[in-house]
C-alpha positions as CSV (number, residue, x, y, z in Angstrom):
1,X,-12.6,13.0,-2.7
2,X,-10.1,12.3,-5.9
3,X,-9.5,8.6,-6.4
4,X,-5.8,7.2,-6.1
5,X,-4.2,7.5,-9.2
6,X,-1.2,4.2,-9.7
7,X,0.8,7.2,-11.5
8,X,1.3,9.0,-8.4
9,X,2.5,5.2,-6.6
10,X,4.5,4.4,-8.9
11,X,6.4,7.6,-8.9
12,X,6.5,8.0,-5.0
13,X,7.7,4.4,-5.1
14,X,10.3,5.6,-8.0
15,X,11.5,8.5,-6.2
16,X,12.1,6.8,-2.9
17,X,13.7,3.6,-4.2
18,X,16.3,5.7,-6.2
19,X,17.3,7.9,-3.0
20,X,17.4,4.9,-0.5
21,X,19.8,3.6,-3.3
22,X,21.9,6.6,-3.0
23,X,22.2,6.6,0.3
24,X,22.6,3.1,1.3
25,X,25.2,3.4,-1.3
26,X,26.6,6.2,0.6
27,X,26.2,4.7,4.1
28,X,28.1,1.6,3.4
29,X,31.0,2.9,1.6
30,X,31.3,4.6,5.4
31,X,30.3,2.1,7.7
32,X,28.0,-0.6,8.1
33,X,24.5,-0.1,6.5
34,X,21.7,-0.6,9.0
35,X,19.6,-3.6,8.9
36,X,16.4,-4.2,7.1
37,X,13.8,-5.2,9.7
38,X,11.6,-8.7,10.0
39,X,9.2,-7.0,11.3
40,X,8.8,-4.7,8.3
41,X,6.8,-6.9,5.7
42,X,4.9,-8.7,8.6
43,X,3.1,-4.9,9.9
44,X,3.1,-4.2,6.0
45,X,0.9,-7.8,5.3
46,X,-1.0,-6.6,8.1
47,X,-2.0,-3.5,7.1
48,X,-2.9,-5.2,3.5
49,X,-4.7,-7.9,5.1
50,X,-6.8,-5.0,7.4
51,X,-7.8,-3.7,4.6
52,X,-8.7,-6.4,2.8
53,X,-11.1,-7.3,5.4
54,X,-12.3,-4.1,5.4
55,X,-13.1,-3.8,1.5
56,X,-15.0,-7.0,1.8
57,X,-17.5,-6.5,5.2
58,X,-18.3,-3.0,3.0
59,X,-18.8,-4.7,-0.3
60,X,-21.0,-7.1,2.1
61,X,-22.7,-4.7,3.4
62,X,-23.5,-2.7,0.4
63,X,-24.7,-5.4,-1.4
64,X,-27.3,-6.4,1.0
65,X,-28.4,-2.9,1.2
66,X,-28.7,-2.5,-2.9
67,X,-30.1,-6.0,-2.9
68,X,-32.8,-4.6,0.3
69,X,-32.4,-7.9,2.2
70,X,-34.8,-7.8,5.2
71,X,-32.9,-7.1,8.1
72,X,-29.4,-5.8,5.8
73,X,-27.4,-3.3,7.8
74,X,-26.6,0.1,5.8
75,X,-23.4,1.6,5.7
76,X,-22.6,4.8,7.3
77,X,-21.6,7.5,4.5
78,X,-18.7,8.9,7.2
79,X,-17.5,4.9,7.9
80,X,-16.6,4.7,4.5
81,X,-15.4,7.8,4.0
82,X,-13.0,7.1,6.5
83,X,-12.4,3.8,5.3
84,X,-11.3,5.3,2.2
85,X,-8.8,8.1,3.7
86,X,-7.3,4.9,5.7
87,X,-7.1,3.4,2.6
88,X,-5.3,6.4,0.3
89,X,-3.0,7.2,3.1
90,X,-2.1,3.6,3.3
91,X,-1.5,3.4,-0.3
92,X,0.8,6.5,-0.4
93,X,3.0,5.2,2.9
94,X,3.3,2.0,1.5
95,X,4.6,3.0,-1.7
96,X,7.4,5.3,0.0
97,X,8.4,2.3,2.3
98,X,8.2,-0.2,-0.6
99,X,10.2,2.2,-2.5
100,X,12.6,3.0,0.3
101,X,13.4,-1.2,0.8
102,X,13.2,-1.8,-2.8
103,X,15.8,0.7,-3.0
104,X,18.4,-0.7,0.0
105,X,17.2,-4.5,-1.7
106,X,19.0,-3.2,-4.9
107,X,21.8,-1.8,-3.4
108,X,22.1,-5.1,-1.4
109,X,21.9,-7.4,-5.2
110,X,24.1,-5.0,-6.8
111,X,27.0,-4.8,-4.0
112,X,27.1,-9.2,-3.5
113,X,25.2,-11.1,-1.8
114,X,28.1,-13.9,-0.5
115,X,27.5,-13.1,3.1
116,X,24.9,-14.5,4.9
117,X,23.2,-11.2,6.6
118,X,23.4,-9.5,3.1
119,X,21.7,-12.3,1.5
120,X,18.6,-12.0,4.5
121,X,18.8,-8.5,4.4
122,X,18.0,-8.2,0.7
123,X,15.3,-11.0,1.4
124,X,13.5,-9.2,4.4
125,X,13.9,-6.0,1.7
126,X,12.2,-7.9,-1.6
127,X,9.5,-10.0,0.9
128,X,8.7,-5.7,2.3
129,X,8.5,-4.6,-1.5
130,X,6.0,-7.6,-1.9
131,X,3.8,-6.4,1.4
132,X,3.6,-2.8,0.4
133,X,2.4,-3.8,-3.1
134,X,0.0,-5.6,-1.2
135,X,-1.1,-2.9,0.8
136,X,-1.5,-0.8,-2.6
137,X,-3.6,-3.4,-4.2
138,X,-6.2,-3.9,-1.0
139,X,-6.2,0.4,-0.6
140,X,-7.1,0.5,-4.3
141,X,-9.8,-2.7,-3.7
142,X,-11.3,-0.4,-0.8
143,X,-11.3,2.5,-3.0
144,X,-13.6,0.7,-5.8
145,X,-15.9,-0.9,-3.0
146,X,-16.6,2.5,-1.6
147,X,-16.8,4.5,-5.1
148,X,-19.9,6.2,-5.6
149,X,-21.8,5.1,-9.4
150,X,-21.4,7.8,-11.6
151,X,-24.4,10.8,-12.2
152,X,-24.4,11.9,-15.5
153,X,-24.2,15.2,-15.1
154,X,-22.7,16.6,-11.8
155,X,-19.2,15.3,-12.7
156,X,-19.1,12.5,-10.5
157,X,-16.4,10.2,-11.9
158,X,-14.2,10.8,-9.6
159,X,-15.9,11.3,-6.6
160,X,-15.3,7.7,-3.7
161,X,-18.1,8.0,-0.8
């Protein structure tokens, strides 16, 4: 399995702000441009925060079985595999959506922000750019917790789980 790589983020986050740009540009200048939702950074800080929680039971975990406690529960090779998909896929969603708010947040500071809605709109769409970083930071936590240590000789460096 190939590690994330913050390149790839950063350009999927690049890609999507500039088009939601363009066409929220587009969309207002014929009619009104739809709404940024609350709910948006709330299931974004959720997702982070799952994963969070996740990275740290598995670091738990894996430390009591390197450190052979008595009684330590293991880790299940396919558990963290999964963990780790959950993870990447995460990342990669919630660097589109960042992207895609980030992108109606700019529009929203560049066109004026004297009306009230505008003003909460562009806020719901920075405090959503916030939670998806989020969510990229605690995939790429997951990521390291699950990474196998390197062999020597097989090529292993970028193997996870």
């Amino acid at each position: 399995m190939k590690q994330l790589h913050i390149k790839v983020l950063v350009g999927l986050f690049l890609a999507a702000g500039v088009l939601a740009w363009g066409v929220a540009r587009l969309w207002d200048s014929f009619g009104t441009l739809p709404s940024v939702p609350v709910a948006a950074p709330i299931v974004l800080a959720l997702i982070a925060a799952v994963l969070a929680a996740t990275a740290l039971a598995l670091r738990a975990r894996l430390r009591a079985q390197r450190e052979r406690r008595p009684g330590a529960k293991g880790v299940d090779p396919l558990v963290a595999a999964r963990a780790v998909v959950f993870g990447q896929a995460s990342a990669l969603v919630a660097s589109l959506v960042a992207g895609l708010y980030g992108g109606v947040g700019a529009f929203l500071l560049t066109s004026g922000l004297d009306v009230d809605p505008r003003r909460d709109q562009a806020i719901y769409a920075g405090l959503s750019v916030l939670a998806g970083a989020a969510v990229v930071a605690a995939a790429i936590f997951l990521e390291r917790v699950c990474k196998l240590p390197d062999d020597d000789g097989n090529g292993g460096a970028d193997a996870t789980v």
